[in-house]
C-alpha positions as CSV (number, residue, x, y, z in Angstrom):
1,X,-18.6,-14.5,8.3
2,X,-16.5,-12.1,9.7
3,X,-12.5,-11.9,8.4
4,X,-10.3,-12.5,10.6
5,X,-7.6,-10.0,11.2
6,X,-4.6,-9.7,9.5
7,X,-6.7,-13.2,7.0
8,X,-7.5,-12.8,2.9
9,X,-11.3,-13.5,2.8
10,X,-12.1,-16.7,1.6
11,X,-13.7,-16.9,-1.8
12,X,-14.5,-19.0,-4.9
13,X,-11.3,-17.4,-7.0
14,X,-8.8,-18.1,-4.0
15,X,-9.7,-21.6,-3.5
16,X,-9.7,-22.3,-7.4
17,X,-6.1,-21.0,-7.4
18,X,-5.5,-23.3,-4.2
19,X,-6.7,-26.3,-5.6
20,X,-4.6,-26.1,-9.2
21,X,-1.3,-25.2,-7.0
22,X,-2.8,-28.4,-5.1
23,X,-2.9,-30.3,-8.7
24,X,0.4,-28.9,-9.7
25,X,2.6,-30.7,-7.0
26,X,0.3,-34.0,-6.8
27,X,-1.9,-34.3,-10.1
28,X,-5.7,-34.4,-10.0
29,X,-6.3,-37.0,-7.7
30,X,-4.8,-35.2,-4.8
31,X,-6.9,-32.5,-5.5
32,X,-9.6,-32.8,-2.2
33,X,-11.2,-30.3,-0.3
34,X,-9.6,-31.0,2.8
35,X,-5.8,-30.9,0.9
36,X,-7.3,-27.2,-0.7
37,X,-8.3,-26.5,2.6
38,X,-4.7,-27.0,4.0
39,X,-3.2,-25.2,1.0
40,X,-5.4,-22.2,2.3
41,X,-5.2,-22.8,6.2
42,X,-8.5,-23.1,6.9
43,X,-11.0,-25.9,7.4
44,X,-12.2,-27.7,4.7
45,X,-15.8,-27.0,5.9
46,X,-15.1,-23.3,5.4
47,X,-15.3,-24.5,1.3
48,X,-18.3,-25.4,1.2
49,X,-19.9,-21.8,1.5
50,X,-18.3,-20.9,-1.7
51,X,-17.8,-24.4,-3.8
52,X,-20.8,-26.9,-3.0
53,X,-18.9,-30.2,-3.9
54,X,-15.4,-31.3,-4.6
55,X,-17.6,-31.8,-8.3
56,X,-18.3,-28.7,-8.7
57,X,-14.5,-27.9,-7.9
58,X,-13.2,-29.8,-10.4
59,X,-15.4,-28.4,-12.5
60,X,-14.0,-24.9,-11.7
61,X,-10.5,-26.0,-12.3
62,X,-11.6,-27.1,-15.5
63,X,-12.8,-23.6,-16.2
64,X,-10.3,-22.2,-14.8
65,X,-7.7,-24.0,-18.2
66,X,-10.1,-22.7,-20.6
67,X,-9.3,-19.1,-19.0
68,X,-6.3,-19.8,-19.3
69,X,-6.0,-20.9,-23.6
70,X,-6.1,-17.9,-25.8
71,X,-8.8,-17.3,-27.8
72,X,-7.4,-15.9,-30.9
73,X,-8.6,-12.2,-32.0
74,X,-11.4,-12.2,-34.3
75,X,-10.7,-10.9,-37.3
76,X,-7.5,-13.9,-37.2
77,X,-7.4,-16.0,-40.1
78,X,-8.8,-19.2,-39.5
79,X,-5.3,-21.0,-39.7
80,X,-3.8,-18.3,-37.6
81,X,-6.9,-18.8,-35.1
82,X,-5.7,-22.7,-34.9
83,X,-2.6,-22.8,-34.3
84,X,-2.6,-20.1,-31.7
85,X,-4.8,-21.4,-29.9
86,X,-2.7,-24.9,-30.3
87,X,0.7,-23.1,-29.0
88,X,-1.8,-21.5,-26.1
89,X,-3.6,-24.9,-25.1
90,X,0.0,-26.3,-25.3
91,X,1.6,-24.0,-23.1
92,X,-0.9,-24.4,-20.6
93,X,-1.1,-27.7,-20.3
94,X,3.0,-28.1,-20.1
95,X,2.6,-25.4,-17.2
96,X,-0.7,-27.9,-15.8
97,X,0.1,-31.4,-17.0
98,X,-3.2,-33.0,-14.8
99,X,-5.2,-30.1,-16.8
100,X,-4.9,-33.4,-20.1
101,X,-7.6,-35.2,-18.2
102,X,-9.7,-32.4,-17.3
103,X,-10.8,-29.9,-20.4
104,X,-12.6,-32.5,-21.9
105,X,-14.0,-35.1,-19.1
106,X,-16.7,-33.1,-17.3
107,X,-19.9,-33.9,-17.9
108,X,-21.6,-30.2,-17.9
109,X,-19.5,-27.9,-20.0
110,X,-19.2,-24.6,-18.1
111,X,-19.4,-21.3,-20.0
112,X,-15.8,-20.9,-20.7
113,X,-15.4,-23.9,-22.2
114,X,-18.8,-23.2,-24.0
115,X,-17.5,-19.5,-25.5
116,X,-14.0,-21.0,-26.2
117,X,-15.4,-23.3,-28.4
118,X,-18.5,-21.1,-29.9
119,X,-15.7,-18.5,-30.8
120,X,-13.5,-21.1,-32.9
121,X,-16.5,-22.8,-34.5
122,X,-17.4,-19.1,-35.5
123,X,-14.1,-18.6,-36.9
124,X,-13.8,-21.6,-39.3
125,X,-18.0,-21.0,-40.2
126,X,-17.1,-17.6,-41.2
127,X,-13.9,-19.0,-43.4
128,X,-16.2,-21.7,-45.6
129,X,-15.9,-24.5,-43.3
130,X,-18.9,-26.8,-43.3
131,X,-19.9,-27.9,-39.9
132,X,-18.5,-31.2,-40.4
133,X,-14.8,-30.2,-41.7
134,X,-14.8,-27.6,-38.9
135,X,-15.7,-30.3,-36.1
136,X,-13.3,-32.1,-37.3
137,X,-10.6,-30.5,-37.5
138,X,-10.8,-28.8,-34.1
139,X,-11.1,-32.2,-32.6
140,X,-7.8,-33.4,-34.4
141,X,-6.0,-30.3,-33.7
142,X,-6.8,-31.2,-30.3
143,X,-6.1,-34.4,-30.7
144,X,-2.6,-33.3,-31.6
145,X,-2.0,-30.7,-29.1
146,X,-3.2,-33.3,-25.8
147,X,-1.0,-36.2,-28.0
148,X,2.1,-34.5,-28.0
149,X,2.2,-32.8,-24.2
150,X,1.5,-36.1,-22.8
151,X,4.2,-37.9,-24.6
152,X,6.3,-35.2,-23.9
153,X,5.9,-35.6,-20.3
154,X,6.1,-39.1,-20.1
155,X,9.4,-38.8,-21.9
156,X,12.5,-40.6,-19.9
157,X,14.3,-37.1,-20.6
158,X,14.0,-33.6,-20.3
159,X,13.6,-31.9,-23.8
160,X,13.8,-28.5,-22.4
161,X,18.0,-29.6,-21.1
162,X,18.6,-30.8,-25.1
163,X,18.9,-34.4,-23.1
164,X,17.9,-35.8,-26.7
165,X,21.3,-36.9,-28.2
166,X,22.6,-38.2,-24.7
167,X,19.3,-40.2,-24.2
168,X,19.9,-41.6,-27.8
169,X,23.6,-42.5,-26.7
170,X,22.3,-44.3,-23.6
171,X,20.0,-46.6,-25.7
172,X,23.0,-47.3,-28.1
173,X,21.3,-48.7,-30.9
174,X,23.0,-51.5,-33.0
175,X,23.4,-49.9,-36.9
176,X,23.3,-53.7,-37.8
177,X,19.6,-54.9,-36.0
178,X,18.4,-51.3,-36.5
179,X,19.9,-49.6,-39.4
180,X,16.9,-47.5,-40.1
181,X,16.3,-46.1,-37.1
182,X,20.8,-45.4,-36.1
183,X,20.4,-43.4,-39.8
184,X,17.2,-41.7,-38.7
185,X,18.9,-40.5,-35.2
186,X,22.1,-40.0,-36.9
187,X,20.3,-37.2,-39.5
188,X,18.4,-35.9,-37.0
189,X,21.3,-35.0,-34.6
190,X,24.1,-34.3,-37.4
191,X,23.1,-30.6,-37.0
192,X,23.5,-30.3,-33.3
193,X,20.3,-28.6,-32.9
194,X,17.8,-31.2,-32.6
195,X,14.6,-30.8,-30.0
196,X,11.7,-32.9,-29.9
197,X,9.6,-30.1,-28.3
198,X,10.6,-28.0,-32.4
199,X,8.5,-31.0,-33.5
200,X,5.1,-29.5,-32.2
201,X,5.0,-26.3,-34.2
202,X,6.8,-29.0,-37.7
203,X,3.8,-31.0,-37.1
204,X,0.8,-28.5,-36.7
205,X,2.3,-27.3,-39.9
206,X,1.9,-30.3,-41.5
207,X,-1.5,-30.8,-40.2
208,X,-3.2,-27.3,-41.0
209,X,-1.7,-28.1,-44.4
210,X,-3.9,-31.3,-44.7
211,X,-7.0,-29.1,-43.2
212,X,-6.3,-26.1,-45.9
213,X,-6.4,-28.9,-48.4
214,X,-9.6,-30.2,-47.8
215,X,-11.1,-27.3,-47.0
216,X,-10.2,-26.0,-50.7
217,X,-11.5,-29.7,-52.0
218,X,-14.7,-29.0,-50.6
């Protein structure tokens, strides 16, 4: 097929990038060949010569995320390796909230996703891990990492304004039915410097600290 003048070609990389800007404004579900078509002003037959299905689209897209994490250098420390790759994966998915549904729900890993994880299982092999403890604890880093960006964007503020104390104020908790909780809040924002998005990097602390300790108890 000819280009026409004054037209990008049409290929597999452009209508990846078409199809997460697609995701970005409507989520994963409006992700369709005909929308990516539109995105791209051409027919959504013209896809088909470079993605078969919208499967194997999504399927891309998920690649395209794993791109996307850093995979930490390899002579990192395996702590180091983990919670970079945590901030990365984090940062990405805040950027791509519909990617929390995707990394981990197609059925064929592709070979991104299958080096990104080969690379981190060699890291924590090659620091005394057994294969158990090192499963493990990449799944509940993970775990962590998709926890916390989808509760933070499902939060009835912005963190990134420091809408924290104001949303607090708007709930206007009674010290007398919930004492615990008004002396909690009241702690928390004493300093004026409170952000729930500083409890990601408190948190992976605390859990690499749990991981170190059972990989010593080994």
């Amino acid at each position: 097929m000819v280009a026409m003048p004054g037209k990008e070609r049409l290929s597999k990389e452009r209508i990846i990038d078409a199809a997460a800007r697609v995701a970005d404004r409507g989520g994963i579900n409006a992700v369709t060949m005909r929308q990516v078509g539109s995105e791209l002003g051409v027919e959504a037959m013209s896809l088909y010569h470079h993605v078969s299905n919208k499967d194997a689209l999504l399927n891309e897209l998920s690649e395209w995320l794993f791109r996307k994490i850093q995979i930490p250098n390899v002579d990192a420390r395996w702590r180091d390796a983990l919670s970079e790759r945590a901030h990365s994966a984090s940062e990405v998915l805040r950027a791509h909230p519909w990617g929390l549904g995707m990394l981990e729900s197609r059925p064929q890993p592709g070979q991104s996703q299958l080096r990104h994880y080969d690379s981190m299982m060699g890291r924590l092999s090659e620091a005394g891990f057994s294969a158990t403890l090192a499963t493990t604890a990449f799944a509940t880093v993970d775990a962590f990492v998709f926890g916390f960006v989808l509760t933070e964007s499902t939060l009835p503020f912005d963190p990134a304004t420091g809408a924290e104390q104001e949303y607090a104020d708007e709930v206007g908790l009674d010290e007398s039915e919930f004492p615990h909780l008004a002396r909690t809040l009241g702690d928390l924002f004493s300093s004026g410097h409170y952000s729930f998005g500083d409890e990601f990097s408190a948190g992976l602390t605390i859990l690499l600290d749990g991981i170190e300790r059972r990989l010593l108890g080994e």
